[in-house]
C-alpha positions as CSV (number, residue, x, y, z in Angstrom):
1,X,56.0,193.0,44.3
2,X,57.8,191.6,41.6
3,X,58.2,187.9,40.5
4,X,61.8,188.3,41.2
5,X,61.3,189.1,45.2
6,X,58.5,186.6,45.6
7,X,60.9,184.1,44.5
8,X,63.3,185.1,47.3
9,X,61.1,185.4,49.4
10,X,59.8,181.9,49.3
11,X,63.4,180.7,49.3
12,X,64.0,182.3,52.0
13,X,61.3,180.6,54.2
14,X,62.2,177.5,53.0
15,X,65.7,178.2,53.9
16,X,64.6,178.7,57.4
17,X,61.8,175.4,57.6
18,X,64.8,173.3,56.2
19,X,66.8,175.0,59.3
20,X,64.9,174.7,62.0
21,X,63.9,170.5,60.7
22,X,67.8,169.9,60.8
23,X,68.2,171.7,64.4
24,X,64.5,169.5,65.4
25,X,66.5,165.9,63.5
26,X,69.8,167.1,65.5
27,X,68.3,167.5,68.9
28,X,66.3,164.2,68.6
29,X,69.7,162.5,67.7
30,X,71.6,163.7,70.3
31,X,68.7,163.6,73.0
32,X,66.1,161.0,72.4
33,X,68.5,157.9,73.1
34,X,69.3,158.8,76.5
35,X,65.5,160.0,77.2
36,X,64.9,156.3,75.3
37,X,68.2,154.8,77.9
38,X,66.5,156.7,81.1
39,X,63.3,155.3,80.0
40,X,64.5,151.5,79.3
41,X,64.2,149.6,83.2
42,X,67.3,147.6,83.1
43,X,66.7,143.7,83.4
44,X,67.1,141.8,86.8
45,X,69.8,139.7,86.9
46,X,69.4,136.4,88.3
47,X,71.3,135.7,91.3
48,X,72.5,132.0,92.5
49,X,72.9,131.2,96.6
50,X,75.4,128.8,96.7
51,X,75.1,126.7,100.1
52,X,78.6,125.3,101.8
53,X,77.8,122.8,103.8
54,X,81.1,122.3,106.4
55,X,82.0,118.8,106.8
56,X,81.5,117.6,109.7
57,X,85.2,116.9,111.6
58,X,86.0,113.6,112.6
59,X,87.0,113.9,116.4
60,X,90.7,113.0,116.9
61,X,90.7,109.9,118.8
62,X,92.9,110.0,121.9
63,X,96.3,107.5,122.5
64,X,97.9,106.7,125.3
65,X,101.4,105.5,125.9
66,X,101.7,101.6,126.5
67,X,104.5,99.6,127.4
68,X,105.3,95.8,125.9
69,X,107.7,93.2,125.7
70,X,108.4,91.2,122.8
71,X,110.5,87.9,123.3
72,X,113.5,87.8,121.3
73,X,115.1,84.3,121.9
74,X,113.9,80.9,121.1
75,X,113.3,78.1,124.2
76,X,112.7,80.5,126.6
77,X,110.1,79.9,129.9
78,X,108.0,82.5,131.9
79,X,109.2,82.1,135.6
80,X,107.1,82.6,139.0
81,X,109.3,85.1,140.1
82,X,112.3,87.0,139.2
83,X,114.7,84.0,139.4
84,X,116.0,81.1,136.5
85,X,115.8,78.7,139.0
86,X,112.0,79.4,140.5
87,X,109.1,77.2,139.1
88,X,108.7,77.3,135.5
89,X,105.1,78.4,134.6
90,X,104.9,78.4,130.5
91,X,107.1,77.6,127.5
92,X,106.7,81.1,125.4
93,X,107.1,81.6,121.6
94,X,110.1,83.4,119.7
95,X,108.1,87.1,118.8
96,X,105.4,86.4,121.5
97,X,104.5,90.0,123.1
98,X,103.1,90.6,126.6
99,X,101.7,93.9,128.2
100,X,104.7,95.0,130.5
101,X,104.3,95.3,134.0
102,X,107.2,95.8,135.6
103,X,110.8,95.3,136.1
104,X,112.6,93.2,139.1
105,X,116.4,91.9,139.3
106,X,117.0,92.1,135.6
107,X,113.9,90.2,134.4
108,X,110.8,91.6,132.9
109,X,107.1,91.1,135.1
110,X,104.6,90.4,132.3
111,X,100.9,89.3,131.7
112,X,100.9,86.6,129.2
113,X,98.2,85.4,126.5
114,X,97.6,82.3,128.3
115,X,96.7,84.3,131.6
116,X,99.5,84.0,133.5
117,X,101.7,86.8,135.2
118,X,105.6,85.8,135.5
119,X,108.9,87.3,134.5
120,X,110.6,86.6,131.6
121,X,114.6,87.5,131.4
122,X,116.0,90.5,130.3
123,X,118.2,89.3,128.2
124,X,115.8,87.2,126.3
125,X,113.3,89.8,125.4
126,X,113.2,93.7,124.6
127,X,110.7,96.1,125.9
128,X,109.0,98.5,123.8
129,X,106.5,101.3,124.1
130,X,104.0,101.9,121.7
131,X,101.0,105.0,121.4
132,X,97.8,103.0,121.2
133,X,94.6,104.7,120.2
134,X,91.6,104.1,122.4
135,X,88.9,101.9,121.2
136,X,86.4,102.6,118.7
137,X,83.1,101.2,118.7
138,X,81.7,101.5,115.5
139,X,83.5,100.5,111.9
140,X,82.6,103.7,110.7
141,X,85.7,105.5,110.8
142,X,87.9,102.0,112.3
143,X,91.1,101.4,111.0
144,X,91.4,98.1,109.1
145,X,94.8,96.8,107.5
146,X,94.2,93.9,105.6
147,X,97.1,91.7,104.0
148,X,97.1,89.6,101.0
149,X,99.2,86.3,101.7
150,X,102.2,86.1,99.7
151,X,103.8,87.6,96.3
152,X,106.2,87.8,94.1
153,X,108.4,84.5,94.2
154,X,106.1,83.3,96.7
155,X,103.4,82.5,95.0
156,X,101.9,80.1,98.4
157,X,99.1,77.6,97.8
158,X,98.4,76.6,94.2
159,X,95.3,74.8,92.0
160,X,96.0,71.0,90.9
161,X,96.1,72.4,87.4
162,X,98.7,74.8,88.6
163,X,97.1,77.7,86.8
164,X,95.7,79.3,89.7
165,X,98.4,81.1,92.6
166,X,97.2,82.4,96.0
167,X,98.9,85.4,95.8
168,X,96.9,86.1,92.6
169,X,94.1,84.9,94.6
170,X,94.8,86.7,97.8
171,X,95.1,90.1,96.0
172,X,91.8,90.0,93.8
173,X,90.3,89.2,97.5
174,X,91.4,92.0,99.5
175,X,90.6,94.3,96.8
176,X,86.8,93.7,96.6
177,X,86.8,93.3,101.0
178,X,88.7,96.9,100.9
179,X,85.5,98.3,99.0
180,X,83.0,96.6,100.8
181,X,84.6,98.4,103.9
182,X,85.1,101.7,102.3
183,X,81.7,101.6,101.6
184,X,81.0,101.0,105.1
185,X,83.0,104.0,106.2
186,X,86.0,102.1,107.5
187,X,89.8,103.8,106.5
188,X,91.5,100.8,104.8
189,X,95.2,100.1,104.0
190,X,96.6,97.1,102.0
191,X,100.3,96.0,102.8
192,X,100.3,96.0,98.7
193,X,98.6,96.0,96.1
194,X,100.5,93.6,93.5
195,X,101.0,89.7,93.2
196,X,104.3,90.4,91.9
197,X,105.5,91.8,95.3
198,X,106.8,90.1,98.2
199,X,106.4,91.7,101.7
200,X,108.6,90.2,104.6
201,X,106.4,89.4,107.4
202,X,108.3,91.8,109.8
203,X,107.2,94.6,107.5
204,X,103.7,93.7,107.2
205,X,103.6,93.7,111.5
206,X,105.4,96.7,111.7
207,X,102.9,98.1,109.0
208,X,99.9,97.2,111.0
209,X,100.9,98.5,114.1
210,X,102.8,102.0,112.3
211,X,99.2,102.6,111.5
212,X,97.5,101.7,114.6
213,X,95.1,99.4,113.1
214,X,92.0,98.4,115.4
215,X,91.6,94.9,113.1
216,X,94.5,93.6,111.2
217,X,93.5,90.7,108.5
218,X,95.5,88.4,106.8
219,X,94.1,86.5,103.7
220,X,95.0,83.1,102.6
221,X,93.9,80.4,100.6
222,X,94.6,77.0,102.3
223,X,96.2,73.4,99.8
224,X,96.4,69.9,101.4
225,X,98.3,67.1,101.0
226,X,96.4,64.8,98.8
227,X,94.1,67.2,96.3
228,X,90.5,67.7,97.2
229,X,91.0,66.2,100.6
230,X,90.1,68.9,102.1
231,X,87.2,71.9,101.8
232,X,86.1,74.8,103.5
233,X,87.2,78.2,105.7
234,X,88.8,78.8,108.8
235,X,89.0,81.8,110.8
236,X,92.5,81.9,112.9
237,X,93.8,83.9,116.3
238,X,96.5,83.8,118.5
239,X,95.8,85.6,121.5
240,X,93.0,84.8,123.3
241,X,91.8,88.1,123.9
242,X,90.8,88.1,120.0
243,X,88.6,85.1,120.5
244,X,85.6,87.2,120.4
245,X,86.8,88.7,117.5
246,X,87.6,85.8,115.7
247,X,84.1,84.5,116.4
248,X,82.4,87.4,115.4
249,X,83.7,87.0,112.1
250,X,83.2,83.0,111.4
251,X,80.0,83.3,112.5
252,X,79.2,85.2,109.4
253,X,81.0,82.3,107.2
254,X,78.2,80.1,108.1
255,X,76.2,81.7,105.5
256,X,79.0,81.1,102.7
257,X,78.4,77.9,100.1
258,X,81.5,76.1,101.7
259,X,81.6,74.3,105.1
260,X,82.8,76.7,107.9
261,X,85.4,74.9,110.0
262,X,85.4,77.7,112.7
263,X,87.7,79.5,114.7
264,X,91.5,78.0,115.9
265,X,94.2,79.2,117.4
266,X,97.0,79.5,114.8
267,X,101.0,80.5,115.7
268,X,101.4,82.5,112.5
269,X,104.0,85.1,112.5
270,X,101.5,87.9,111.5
271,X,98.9,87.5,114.1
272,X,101.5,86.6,116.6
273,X,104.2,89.3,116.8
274,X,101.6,92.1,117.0
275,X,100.2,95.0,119.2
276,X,96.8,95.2,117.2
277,X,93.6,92.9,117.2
278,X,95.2,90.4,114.0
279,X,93.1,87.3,112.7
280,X,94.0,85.0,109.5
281,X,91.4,84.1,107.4
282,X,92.1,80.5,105.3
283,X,89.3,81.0,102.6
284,X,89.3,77.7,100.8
285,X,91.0,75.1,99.2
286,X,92.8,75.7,96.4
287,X,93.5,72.4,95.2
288,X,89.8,71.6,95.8
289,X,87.7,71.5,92.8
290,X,84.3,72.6,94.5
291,X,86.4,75.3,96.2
292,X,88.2,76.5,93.3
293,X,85.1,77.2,91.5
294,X,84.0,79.5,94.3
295,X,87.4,80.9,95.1
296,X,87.7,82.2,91.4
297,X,84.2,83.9,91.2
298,X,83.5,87.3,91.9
299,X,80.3,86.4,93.7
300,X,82.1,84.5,96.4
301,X,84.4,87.3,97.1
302,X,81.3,89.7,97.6
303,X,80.2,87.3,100.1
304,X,83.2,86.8,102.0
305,X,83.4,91.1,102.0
306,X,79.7,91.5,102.9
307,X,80.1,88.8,106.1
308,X,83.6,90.1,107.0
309,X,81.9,93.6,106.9
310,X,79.1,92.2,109.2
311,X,81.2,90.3,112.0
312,X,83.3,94.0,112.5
313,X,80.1,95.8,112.9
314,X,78.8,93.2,115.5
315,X,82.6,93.2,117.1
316,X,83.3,97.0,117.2
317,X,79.6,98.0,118.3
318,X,79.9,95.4,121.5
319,X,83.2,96.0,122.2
């Protein structure tokens, strides 16, 4: 064999090794990722539970339909029977409402706050009926209203240097008792929320009982006469039937670093021309020097919330 076909030859071959490398390279492209893919066990991902925890609904608390009658004239009289000339039992307040009972010869048959049952005239008083929620018995979940005396050009009760208003006063007050009650789990309303705004007193009534309130509280700082003649808190009602709740709350003021003067009954508009449980709570002199300092601090207001907070916890859960 020649040189010449050896070299061919061998050119040849390697022609063919070179070949069948590139086919072995190709295949190994083409098919060793997926054998690599098929191989490769594909990570776990991590799954979260979430948990929904359902809130718990708050049972819709049943009303029932209740009739009043609110007197509308001044220098009227509750009578024995159904007649302006029969006995005359009781004198009765302008706003003054009693639980209806009946009707007879044009003159309304009502229970009154001093216990009697007489008739007042038609024509000197309107009857009313109102949805009223049954009693709760726990704050948790009671509806409070509380009112901050005064506002806007009514600034009420004043300090003897004049730089101190109550209806500045009032309104930093009900803002730290509406947390404390929150807190507590009561649902609170204000009747506003500004010193520079003036509620009429009809409104803040018809506010209280538009929400059904099962406590409605009015907050006031007291002023006498003659400056620092006077110290201390006072817890008021005007129905009787709130005694108990008026207690329940002054008994907690014992406890505060001013003398509690207890529990009276007090003919104030708010508390009297009502459908709902309605105290007023005088929380100090203003132009008292000893009470000033404790009306202005922040710790006396936490005190007042915390005991106020206390005497509806003891009224509601014995009610």
């Amino acid at each position: 064999m020649t040189k010449k076909k050896k070299r061919r030859r061998l050119k040849k071959k390697w022609r063919y090794r070179f070949s069948l490398l590139g086919i072995l390279l190709l295949l190994w492209l083409i098919f060793g990722p997926i054998k690599g893919h098929l191989l490769h066990k594909p990570e776990k991902k991590e799954t979260t539970t979430v948990t929904t925890v359902k809130k718990k609904k708050i049972p819709q608390r049943k009303a029932e339909e209740k009739s009043f009658v609110k007197v509308t004239s001044r220098d009227i009289n509750l009578y024995q029977n159904a007649d302006a000339t029969s006995q005359i039992l009781e004198a009765v307040s302008p706003g003054e409402i009693f639980d209806y009972q009946g009707m007879e010869n044009g003159f309304y048959l009502v229970s009154t706050n001093q216990g009697f049952t007489g008739y007042v005239s038609k024509s000197d008083a309107s009857k009313f009926t109102k949805k009223m929620l049954q009693p709760i018995h726990t704050l948790k979940n009671a509806i409070i209203v509380l009112d901050a005396g005064h506002g806007g050009d009514d600034i009420g009760a004043s300090s003897i240097n004049k730089k101190y208003y109550e209806k500045d006063m009032t309104i930093a007050m009900v803002k730290v008792i509406k947390k404390a009650l929150e807190n507590a789990g009561a649902k609170v309303y204000l009747t506003h929320n500004s010193s520079n705004k003036y509620i009429y007193l009809d409104d803040v009534t018809k506010f209280s009982m538009d929400k059904n309130a099962d406590v409605f509280l009015s907050i006031h700082f007291d002023a006498a006469d003659v400056d620092n003649q006077y110290s201390g808190v006072k817890t008021y009602y005007y129905y009787n039937k709130y005694q108990n709740l008026a207690q329940s709350i002054s008994h907690q003021f014992d406890n505060l670093p001013l003398n509690n003067l207890g529990i009276e009954q007090g003919n104030f508009e708010v508390i009297r021309e009502t459908t709902q449980p309605s105290l007023l709570l005088e929380l100090g002199y203003l132009n008292n020097e000893k009470d000033l300092a404790y009306i202005t601090s922040n710790d006396y207001r936490e005190k007042i919330a915390n005991d106020i907070v206390k005497g509806l916890e003891n009224f509601f859960n014995n009610n």
